[in-house]
N, CA, C and O atoms as a Maestro MAE file, in Angstrom:
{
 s_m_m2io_version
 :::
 2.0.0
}

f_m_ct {
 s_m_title
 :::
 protein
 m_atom[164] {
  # First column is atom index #
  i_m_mmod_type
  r_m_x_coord
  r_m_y_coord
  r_m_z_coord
  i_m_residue_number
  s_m_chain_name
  s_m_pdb_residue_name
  s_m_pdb_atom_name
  i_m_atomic_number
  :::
  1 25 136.683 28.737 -140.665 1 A "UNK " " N  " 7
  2 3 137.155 27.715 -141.572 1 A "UNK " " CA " 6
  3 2 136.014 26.775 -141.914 1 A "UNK " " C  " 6
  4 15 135.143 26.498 -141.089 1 A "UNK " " O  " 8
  5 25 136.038 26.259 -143.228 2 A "UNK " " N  " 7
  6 3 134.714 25.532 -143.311 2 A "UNK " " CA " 6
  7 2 135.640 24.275 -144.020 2 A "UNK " " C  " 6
  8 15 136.549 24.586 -144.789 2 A "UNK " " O  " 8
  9 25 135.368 22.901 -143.729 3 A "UNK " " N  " 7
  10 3 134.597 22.620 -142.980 3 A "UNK " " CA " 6
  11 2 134.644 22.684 -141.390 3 A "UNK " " C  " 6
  12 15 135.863 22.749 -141.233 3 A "UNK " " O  " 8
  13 25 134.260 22.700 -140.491 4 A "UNK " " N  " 7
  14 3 134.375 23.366 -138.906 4 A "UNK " " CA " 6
  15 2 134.890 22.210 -138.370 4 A "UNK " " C  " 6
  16 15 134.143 21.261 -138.135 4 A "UNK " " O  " 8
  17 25 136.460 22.152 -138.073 5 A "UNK " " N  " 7
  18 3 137.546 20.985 -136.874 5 A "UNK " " CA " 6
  19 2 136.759 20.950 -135.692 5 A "UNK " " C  " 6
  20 15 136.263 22.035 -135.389 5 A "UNK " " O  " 8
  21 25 136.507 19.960 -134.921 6 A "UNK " " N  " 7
  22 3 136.185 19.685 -133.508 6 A "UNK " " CA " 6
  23 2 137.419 19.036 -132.887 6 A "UNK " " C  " 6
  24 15 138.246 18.366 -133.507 6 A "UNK " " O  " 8
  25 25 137.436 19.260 -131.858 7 A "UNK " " N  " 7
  26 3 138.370 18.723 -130.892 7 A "UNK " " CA " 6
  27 2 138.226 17.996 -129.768 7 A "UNK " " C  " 6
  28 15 137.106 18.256 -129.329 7 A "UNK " " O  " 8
  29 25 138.951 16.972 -128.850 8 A "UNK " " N  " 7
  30 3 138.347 17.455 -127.959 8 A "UNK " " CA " 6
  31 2 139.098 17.543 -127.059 8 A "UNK " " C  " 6
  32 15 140.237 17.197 -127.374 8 A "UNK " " O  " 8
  33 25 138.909 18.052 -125.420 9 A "UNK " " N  " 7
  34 3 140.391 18.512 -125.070 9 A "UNK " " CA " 6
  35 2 140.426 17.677 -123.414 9 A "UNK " " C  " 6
  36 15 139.992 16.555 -123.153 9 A "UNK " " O  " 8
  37 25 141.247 18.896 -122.261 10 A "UNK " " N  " 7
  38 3 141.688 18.287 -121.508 10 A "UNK " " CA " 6
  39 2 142.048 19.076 -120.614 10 A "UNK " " C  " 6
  40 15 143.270 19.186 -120.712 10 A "UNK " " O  " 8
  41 25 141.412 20.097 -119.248 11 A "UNK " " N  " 7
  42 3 141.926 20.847 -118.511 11 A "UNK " " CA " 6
  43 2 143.218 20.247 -118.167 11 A "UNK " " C  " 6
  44 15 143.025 19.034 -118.084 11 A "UNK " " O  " 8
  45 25 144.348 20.503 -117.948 12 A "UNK " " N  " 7
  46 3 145.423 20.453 -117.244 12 A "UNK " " CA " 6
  47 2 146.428 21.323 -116.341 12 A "UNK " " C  " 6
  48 15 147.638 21.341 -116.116 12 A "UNK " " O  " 8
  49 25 145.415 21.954 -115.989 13 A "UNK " " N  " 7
  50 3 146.271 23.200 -115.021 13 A "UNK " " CA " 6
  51 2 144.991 23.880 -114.464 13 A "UNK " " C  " 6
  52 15 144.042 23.983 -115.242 13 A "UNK " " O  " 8
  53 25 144.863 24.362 -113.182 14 A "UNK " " N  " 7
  54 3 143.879 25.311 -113.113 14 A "UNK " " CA " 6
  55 2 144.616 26.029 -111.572 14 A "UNK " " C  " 6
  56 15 145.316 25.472 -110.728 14 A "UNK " " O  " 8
  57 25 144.234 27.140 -111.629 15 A "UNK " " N  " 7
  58 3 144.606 27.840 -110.843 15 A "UNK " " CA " 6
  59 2 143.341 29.140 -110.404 15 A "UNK " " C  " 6
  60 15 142.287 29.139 -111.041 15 A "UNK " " O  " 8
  61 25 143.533 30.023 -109.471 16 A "UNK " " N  " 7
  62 3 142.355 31.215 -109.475 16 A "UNK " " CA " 6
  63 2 142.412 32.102 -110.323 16 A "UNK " " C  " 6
  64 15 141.604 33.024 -110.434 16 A "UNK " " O  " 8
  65 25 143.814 31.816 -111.313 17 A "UNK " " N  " 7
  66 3 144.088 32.709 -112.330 17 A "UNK " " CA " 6
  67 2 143.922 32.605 -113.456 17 A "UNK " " C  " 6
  68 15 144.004 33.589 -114.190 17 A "UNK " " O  " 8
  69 25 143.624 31.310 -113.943 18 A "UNK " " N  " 7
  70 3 143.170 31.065 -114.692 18 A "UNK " " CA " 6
  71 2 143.246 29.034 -115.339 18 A "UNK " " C  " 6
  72 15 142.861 28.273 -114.452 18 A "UNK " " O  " 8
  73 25 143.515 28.588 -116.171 19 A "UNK " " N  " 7
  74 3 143.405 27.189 -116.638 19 A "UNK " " CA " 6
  75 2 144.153 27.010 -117.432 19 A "UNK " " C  " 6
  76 15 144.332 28.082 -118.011 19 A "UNK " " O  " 8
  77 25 145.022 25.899 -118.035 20 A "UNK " " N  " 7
  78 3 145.245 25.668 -119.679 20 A "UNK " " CA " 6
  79 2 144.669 24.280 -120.134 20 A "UNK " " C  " 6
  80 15 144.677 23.263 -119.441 20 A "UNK " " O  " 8
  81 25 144.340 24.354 -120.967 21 A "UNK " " N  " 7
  82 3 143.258 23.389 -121.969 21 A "UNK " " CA " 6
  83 2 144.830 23.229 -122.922 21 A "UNK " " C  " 6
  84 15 145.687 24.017 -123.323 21 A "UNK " " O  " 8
  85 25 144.547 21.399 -123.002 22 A "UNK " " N  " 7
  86 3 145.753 21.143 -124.191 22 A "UNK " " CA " 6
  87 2 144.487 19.903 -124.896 22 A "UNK " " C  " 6
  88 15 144.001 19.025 -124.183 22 A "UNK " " O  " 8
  89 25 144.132 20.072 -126.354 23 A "UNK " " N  " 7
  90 3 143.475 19.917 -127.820 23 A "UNK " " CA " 6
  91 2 144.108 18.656 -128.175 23 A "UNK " " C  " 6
  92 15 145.312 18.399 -128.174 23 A "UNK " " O  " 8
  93 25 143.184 17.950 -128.461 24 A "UNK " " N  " 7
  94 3 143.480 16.093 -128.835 24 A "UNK " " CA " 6
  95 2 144.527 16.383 -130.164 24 A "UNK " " C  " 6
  96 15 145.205 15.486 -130.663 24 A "UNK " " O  " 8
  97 25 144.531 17.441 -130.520 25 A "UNK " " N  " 7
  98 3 145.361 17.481 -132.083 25 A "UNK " " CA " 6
  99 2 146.023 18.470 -132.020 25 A "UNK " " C  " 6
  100 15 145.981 19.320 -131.131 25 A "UNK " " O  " 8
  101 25 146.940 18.442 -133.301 26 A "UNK " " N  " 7
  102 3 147.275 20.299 -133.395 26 A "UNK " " CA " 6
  103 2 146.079 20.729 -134.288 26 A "UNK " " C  " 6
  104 15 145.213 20.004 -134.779 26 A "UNK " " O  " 8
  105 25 146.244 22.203 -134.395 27 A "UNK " " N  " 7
  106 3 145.120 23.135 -134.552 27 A "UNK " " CA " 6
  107 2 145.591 23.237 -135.899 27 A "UNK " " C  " 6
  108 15 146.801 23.337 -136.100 27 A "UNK " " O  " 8
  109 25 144.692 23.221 -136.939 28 A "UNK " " N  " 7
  110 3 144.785 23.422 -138.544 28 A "UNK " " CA " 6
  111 2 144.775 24.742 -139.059 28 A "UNK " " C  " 6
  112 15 144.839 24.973 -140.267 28 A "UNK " " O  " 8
  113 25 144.690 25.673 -138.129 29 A "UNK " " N  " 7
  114 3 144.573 26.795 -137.827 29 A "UNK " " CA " 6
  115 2 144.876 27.657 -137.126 29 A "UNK " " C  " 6
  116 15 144.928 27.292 -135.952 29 A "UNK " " O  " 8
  117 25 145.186 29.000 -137.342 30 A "UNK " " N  " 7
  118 3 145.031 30.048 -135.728 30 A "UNK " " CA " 6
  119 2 143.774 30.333 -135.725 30 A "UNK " " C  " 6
  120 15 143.449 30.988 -134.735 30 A "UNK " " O  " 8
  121 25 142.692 30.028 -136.658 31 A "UNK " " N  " 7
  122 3 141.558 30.916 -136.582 31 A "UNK " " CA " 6
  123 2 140.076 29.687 -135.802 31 A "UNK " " C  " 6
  124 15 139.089 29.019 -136.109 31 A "UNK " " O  " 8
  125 25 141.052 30.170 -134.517 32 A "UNK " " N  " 7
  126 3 139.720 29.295 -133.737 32 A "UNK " " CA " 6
  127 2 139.424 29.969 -132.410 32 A "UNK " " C  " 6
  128 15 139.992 31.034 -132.167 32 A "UNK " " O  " 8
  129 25 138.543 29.415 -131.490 33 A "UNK " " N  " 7
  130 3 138.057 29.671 -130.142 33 A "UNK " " CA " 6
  131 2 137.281 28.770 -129.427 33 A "UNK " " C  " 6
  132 15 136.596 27.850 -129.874 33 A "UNK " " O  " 8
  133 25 137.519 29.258 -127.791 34 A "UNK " " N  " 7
  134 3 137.444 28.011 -126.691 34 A "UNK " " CA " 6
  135 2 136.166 28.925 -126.083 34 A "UNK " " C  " 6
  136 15 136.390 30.083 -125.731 34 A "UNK " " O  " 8
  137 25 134.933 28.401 -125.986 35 A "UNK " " N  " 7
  138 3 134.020 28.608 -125.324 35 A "UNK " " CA " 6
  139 2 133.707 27.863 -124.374 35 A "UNK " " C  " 6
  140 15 133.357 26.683 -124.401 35 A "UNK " " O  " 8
  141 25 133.886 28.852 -123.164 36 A "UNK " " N  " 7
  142 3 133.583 28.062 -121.506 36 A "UNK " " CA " 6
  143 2 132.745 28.880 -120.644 36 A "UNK " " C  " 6
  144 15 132.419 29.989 -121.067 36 A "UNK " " O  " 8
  145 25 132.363 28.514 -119.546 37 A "UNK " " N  " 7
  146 3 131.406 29.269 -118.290 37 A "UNK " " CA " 6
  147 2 132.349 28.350 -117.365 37 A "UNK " " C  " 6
  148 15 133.006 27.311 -117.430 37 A "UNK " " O  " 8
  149 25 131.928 29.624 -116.244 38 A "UNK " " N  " 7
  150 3 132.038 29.217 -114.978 38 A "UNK " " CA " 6
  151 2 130.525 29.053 -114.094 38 A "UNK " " C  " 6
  152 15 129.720 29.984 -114.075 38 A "UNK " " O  " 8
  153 25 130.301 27.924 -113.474 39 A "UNK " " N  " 7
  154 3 129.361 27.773 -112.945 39 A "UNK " " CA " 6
  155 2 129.820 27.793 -111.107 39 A "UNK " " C  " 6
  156 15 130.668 27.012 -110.675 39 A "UNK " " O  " 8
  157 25 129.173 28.701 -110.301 40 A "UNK " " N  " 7
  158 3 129.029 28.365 -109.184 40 A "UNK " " CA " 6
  159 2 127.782 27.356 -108.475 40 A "UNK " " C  " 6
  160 15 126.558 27.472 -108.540 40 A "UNK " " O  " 8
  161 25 128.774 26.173 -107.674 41 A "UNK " " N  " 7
  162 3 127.617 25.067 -107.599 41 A "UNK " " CA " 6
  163 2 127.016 25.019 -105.425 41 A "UNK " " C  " 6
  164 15 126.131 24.252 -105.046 41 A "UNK " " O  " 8
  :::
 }
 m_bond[163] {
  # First column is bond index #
  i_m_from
  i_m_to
  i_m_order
  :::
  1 1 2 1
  2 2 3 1
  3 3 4 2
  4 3 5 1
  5 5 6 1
  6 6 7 1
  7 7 8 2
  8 7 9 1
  9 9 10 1
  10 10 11 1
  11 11 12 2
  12 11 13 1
  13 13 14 1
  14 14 15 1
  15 15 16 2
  16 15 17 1
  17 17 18 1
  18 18 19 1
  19 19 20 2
  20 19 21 1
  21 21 22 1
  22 22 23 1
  23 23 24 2
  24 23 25 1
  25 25 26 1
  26 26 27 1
  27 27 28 2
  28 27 29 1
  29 29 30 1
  30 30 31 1
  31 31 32 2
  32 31 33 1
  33 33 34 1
  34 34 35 1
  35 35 36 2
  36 35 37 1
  37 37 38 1
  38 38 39 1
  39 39 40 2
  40 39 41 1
  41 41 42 1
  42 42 43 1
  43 43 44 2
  44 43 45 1
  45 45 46 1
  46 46 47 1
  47 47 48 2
  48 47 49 1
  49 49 50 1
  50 50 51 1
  51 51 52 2
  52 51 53 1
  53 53 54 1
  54 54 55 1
  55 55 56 2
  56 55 57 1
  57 57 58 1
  58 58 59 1
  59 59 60 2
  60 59 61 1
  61 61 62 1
  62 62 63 1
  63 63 64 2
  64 63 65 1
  65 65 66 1
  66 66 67 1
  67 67 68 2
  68 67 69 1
  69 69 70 1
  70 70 71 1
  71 71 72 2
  72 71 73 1
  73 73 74 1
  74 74 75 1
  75 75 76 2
  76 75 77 1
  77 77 78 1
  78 78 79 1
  79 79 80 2
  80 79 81 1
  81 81 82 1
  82 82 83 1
  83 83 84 2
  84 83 85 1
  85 85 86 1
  86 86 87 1
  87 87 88 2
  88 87 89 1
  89 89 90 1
  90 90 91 1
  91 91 92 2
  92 91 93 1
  93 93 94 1
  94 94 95 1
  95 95 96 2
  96 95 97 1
  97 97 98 1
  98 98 99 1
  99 99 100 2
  100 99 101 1
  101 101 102 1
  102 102 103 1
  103 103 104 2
  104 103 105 1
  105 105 106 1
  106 106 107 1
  107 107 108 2
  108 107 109 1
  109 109 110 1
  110 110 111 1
  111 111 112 2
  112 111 113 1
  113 113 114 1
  114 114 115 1
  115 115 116 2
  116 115 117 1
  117 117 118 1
  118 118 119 1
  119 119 120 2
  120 119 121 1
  121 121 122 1
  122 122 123 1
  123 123 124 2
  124 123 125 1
  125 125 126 1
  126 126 127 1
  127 127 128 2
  128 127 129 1
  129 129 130 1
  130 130 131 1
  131 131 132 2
  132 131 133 1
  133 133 134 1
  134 134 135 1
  135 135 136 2
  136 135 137 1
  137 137 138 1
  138 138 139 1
  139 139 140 2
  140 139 141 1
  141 141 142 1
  142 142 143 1
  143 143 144 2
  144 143 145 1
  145 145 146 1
  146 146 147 1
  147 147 148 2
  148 147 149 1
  149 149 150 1
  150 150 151 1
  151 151 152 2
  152 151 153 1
  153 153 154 1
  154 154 155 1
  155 155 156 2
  156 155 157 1
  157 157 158 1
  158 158 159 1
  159 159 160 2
  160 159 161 1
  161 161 162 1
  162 162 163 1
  163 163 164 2
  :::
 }
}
């Protein structure tokens, strides 16, 4: 989508299975994606 929405968000769940992330807004779109790493510290 141009021009490109930013967000910003908010882990609220995490588990060994995985996380959910809830987005300061609704999404103007379906056509998006969440880029993350896992870092071992």
């Amino acid at each position: 989508d141009s021009p490109v929405s930013i967000y910003s968000y908010a882990i609220t769940a995490k588990s060994k299975d995985g996380f959910t992330v809830s987005f300061s807004g609704d999404m103007e779109s379906e056509n998006y994606k969440l880029n993350w790493i896992v870092q071992k510290y």
